[in-house]
C-alpha positions as CSV (number, residue, x, y, z in Angstrom):
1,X,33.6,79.9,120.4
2,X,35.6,77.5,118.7
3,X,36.6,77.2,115.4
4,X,35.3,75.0,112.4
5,X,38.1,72.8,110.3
6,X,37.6,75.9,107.6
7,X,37.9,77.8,110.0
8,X,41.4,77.1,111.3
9,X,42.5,76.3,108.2
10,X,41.6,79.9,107.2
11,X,43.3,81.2,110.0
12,X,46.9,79.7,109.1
13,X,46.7,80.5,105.7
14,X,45.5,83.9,106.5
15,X,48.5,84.2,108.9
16,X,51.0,82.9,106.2
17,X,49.5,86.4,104.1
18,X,50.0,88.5,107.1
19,X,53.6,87.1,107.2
20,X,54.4,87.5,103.6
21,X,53.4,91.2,103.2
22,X,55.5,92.0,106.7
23,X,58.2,90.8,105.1
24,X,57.7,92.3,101.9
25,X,57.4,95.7,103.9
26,X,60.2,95.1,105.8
27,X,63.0,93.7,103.2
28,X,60.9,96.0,99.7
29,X,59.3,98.8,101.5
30,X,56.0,97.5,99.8
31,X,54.6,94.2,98.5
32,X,56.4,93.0,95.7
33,X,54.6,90.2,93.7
34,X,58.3,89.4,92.0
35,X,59.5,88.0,95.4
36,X,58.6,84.9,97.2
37,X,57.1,86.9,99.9
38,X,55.2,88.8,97.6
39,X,53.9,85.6,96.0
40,X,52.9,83.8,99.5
41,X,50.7,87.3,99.9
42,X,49.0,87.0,96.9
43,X,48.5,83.3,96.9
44,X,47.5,83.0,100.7
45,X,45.2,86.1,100.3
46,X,43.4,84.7,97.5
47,X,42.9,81.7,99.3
48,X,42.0,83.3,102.8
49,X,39.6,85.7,100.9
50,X,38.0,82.6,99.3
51,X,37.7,80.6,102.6
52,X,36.2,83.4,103.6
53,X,33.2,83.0,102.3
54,X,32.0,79.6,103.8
55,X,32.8,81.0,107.5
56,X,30.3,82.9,109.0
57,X,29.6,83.3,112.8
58,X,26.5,85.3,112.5
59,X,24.6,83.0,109.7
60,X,24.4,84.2,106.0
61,X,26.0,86.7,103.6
62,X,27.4,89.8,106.0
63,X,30.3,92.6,106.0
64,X,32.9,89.8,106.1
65,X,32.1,88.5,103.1
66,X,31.6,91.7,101.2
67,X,35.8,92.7,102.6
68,X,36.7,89.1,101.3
69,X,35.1,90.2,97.8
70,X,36.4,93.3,98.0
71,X,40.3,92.0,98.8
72,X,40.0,89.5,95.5
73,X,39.0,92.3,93.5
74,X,42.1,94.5,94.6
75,X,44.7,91.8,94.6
76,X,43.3,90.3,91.0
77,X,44.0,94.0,89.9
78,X,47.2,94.5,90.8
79,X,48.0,91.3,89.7
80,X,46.9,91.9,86.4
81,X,49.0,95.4,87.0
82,X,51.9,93.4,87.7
83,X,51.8,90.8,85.1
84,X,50.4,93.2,81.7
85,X,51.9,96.7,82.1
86,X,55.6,95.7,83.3
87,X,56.5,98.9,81.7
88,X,53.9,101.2,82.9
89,X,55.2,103.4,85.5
90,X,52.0,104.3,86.6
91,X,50.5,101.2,87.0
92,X,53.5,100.6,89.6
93,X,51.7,103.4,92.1
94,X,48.0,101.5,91.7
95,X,49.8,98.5,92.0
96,X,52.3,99.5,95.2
97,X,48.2,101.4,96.7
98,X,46.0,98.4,95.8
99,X,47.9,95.4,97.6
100,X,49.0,97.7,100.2
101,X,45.0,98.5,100.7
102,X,44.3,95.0,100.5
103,X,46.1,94.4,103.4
104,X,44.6,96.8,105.4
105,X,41.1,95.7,105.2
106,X,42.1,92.2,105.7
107,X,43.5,93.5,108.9
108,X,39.9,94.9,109.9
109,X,38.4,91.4,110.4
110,X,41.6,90.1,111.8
111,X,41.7,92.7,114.6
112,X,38.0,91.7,115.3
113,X,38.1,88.3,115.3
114,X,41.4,88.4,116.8
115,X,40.7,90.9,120.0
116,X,37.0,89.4,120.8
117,X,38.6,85.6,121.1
118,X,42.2,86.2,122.2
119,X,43.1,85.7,124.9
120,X,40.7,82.4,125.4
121,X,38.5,83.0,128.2
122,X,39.2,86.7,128.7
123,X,39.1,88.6,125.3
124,X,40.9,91.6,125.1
125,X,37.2,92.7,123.4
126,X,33.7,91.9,124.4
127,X,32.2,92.7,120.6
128,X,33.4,94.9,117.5
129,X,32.5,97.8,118.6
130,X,34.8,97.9,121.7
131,X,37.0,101.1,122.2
132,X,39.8,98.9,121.5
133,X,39.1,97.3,118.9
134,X,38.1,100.8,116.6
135,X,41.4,102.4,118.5
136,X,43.7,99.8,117.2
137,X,42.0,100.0,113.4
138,X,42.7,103.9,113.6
139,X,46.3,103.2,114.2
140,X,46.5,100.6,111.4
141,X,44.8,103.2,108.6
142,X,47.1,105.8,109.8
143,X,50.2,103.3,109.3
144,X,48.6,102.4,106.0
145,X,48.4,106.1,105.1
146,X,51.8,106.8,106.0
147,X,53.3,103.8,104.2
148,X,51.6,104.4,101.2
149,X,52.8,108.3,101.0
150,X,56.5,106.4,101.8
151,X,55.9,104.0,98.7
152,X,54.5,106.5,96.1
153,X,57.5,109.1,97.1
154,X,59.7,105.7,97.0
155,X,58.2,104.5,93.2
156,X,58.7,108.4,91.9
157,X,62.4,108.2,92.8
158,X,62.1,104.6,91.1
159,X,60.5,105.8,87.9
160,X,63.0,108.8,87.6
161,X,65.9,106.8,88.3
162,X,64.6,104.0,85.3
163,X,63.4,107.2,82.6
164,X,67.5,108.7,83.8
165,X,68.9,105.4,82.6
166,X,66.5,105.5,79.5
167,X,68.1,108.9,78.5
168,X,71.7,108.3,79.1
């Protein structure tokens, strides 16, 4: 099946997002909307969630769509988070959670689309419910489970560092 003009535009941006939160994980341990790569995740999200919405390989409004609404929703949270409670340390855990979920379920309809077209001819998946395909999305929650432990117990040593310097 080939892909529409939306289609593979989606796809780039949507890789750009998948780029910018790696690195954001990498260099920040989480996705920090201060940073450039933080910005490219939020921006290339947004627009990958919106595009979104005019693909659809199985005709009308399906799953897909609900996760694209569903990834606005989180990202325009913790953006608000990010931009009106700058001194909230709590809002800095539902913040660090809500991107980092974001990314996660815009990783479910990547690993679909991905493993039942890659590679071209010879899929590593014949549909979405291939053993591989929910195998590789168990690994994936369990990484996103474990990084998200890693960047609350990361944020609490933040926050008690900042109230410290408060005190002093």
């Amino acid at each position: 099946m080939s892909l529409s003009g939306l289609g593979i535009f989606h796809t780039i941006i949507g890789i750009s997002a998948i780029a910018g939160a790696i690195i954001g994980f990498v260099k920040y341990g989480k996705i920090n909307l201060a940073t450039r790569s933080g910005k490219l995740y939020f921006y290339a999200t947004l627009v990958t969630s919106v595009t979104a919405l005019g693909i659809s390989k199985h005709g009308g409004f399906n799953a897909g769509h609900v996760f694209s609404l569903f990834i606005i929703v989180l990202i325009a949270i913790a953006f608000f988070l990010f931009s009106n409670k700058k001194d909230s340390k709590k809002a800095r855990y539902f913040e660090n959670f809500l991107l980092s979920f974001s990314f996660f379920l815009s990783l479910v309809p990547t690993v679909n689309e991905t493993f039942t077209r890659v590679p071209i001819g010879h899929p590593l998946a014949k549909d979405i419910k291939d053993p591989i395909i929910g195998q590789t999305l168990l690994a994936l929650f369990i990484l996103f489970i474990a990084g998200s432990v890693v960047q609350f117990v990361k944020q609490r040593k933040i926050n008690r560092e900042v109230a410290s310097l408060h005190v002093e």
